[in-house]
C-alpha positions as CSV (number, residue, x, y, z in Angstrom):
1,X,112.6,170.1,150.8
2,X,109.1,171.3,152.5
3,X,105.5,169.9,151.1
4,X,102.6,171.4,151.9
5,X,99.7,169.7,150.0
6,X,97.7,172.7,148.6
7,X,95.7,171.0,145.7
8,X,93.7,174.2,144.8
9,X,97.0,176.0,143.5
10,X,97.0,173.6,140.3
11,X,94.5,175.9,138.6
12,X,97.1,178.8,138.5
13,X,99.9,176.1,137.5
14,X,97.8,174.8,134.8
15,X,96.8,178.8,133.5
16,X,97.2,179.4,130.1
17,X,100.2,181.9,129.9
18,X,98.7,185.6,129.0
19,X,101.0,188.8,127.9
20,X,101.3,190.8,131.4
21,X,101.7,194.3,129.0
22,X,98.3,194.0,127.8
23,X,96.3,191.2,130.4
24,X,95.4,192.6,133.9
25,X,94.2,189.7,135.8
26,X,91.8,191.8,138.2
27,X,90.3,193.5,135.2
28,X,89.6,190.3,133.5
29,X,88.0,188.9,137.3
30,X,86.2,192.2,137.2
31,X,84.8,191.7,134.2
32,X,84.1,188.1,134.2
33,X,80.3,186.0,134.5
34,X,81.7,183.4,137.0
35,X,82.4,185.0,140.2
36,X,82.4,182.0,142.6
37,X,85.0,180.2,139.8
38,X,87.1,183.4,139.7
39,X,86.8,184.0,143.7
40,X,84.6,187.4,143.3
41,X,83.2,187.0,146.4
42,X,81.7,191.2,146.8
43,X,80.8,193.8,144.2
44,X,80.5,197.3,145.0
45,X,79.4,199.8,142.4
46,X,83.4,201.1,141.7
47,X,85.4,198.0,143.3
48,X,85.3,194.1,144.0
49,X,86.7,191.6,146.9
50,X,88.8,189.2,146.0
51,X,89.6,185.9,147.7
52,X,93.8,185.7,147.4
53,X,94.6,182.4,145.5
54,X,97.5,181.9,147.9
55,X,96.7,183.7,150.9
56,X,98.8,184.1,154.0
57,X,96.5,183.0,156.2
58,X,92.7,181.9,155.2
59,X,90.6,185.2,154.7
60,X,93.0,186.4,152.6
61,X,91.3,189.0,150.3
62,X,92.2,191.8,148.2
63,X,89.5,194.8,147.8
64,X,90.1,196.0,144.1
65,X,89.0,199.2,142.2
66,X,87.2,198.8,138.9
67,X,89.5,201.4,137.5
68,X,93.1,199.7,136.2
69,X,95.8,202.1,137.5
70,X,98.6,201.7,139.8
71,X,98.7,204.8,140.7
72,X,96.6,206.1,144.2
73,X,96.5,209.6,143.2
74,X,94.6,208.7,140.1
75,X,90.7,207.2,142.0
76,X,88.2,209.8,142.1
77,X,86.4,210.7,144.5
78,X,83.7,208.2,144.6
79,X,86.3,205.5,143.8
80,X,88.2,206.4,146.7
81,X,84.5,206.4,148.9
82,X,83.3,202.7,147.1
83,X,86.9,201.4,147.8
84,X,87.2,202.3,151.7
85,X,83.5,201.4,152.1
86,X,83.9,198.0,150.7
87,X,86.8,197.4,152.8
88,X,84.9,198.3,155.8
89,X,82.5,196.2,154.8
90,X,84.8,193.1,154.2
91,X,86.3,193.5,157.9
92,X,82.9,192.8,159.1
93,X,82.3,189.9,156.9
94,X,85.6,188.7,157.9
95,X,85.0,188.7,161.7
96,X,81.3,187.5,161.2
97,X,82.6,184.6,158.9
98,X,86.2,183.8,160.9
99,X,86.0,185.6,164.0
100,X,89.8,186.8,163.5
101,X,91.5,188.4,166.4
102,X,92.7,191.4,164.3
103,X,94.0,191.9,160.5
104,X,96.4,193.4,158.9
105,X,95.5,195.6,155.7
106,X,97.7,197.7,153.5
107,X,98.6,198.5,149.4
108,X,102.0,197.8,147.9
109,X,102.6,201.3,145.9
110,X,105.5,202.1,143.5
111,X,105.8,199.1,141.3
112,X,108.3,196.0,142.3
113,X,110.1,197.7,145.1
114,X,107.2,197.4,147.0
115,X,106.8,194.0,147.0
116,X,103.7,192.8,145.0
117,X,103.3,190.5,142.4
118,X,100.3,193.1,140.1
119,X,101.9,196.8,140.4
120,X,99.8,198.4,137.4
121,X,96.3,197.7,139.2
122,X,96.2,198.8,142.5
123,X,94.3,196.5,145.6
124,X,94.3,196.4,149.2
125,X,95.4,193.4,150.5
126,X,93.2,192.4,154.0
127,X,94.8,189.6,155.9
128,X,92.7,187.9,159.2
129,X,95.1,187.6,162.0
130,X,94.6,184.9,164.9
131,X,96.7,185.0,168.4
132,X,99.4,182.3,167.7
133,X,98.7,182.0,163.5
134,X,102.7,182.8,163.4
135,X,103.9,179.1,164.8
136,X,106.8,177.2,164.9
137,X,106.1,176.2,161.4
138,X,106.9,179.2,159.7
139,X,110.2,180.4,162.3
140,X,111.7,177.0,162.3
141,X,110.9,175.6,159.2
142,X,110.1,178.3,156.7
143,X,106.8,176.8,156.1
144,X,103.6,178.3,156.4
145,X,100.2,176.0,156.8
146,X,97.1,177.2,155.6
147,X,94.3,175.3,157.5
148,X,91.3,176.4,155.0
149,X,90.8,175.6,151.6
150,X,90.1,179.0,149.8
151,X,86.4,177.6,148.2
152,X,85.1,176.9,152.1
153,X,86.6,180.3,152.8
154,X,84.7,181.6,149.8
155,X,81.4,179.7,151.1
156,X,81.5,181.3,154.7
157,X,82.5,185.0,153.2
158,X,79.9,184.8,151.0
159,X,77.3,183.8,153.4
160,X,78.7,186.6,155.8
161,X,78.6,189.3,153.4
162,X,74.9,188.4,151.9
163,X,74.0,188.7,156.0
164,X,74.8,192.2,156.1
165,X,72.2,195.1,155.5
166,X,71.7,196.8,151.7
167,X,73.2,193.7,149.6
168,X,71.6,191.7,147.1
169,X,72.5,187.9,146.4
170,X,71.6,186.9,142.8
171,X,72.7,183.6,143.2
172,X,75.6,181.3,145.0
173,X,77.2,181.5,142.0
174,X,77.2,185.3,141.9
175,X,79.2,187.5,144.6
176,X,77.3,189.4,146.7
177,X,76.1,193.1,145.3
178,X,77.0,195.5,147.8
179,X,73.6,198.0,147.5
């Protein structure tokens, strides 16, 4: 057996169990007072960053609308607009804060099938890439090392993205307002 010690994870195995028919995790985060506790590192007027809670590599966010749907055809307009601006914006945060070597970004669509754990409430998933962060690790041993704890991740995105033009930092408690 592989053991990796990731001693942030025992938050989510210590969760108190919720109904998944009527609990959406990212509308409860979007909701919610505590952003650094949550992860909320960005809020845009019609969408939110989120840093993953067990990313693939560290960086892992996911830029999530405000409305719950799972359906892509069903953002308006200006949701659509708020949601590809904030993602833009989180690329540059990401290189500013990580200096990746590329990323990967993409939805899972259709429920299940396409992979994701939360189908009902769409997100975009951005992943920083790095020359090399595929090692022998994870071809030889099925085991994947991440070398960041997600709360310095969360204090080097959240200094990147209060660095950028037209945001507003209530405190380092608060995610960043996107302006």
């Amino acid at each position: 057996m592989d053991k990796v010690f990731a001693p942030w994870r025992i938050e989510w195995v210590e969760r108190e169990e919720t109904d998944p028919d009527a609990d959406c995790v990212f509308c409860a985060f979007e909701a919610a007072d505590d952003d650094r506790a949550n992860n909320v590192v960005a809020r845009g007027d019609r969408a939110f960053v989120l840093l993953n809670n067990y990313p693939y590599n560290p960086g892992h966010v996911m830029v999530i609308p405000h409305e719950h749907t799972g359906d892509y055809g069903d953002l308006d307009d200006e949701t659509l607009l708020d949601h590809a601006r904030l993602k833009q914006r989180t690329f540059d945060a990401l290189a500013a804060a990580l200096g990746p070597d590329a990323f990967n970004a993409g939805l899972n669509l259709g429920g299940s099938a396409a992979g994701g754990s939360i189908d009902d409430h769409l997100h975009t998933h951005v992943v920083p890439r790095w020359e090399g962060d595929t090692n022998f690790m994870p071809v030889v041993s099925d085991t994947k090392v991440i070398v960041e704890a997600v709360e310095d991740t969360y204090e080097r995105l959240h200094e990147a993205f209060a660095e950028q033009e037209g945001t507003t930092v209530v405190g380092d408690d608060a995610a960043v307002r996107i302006d």
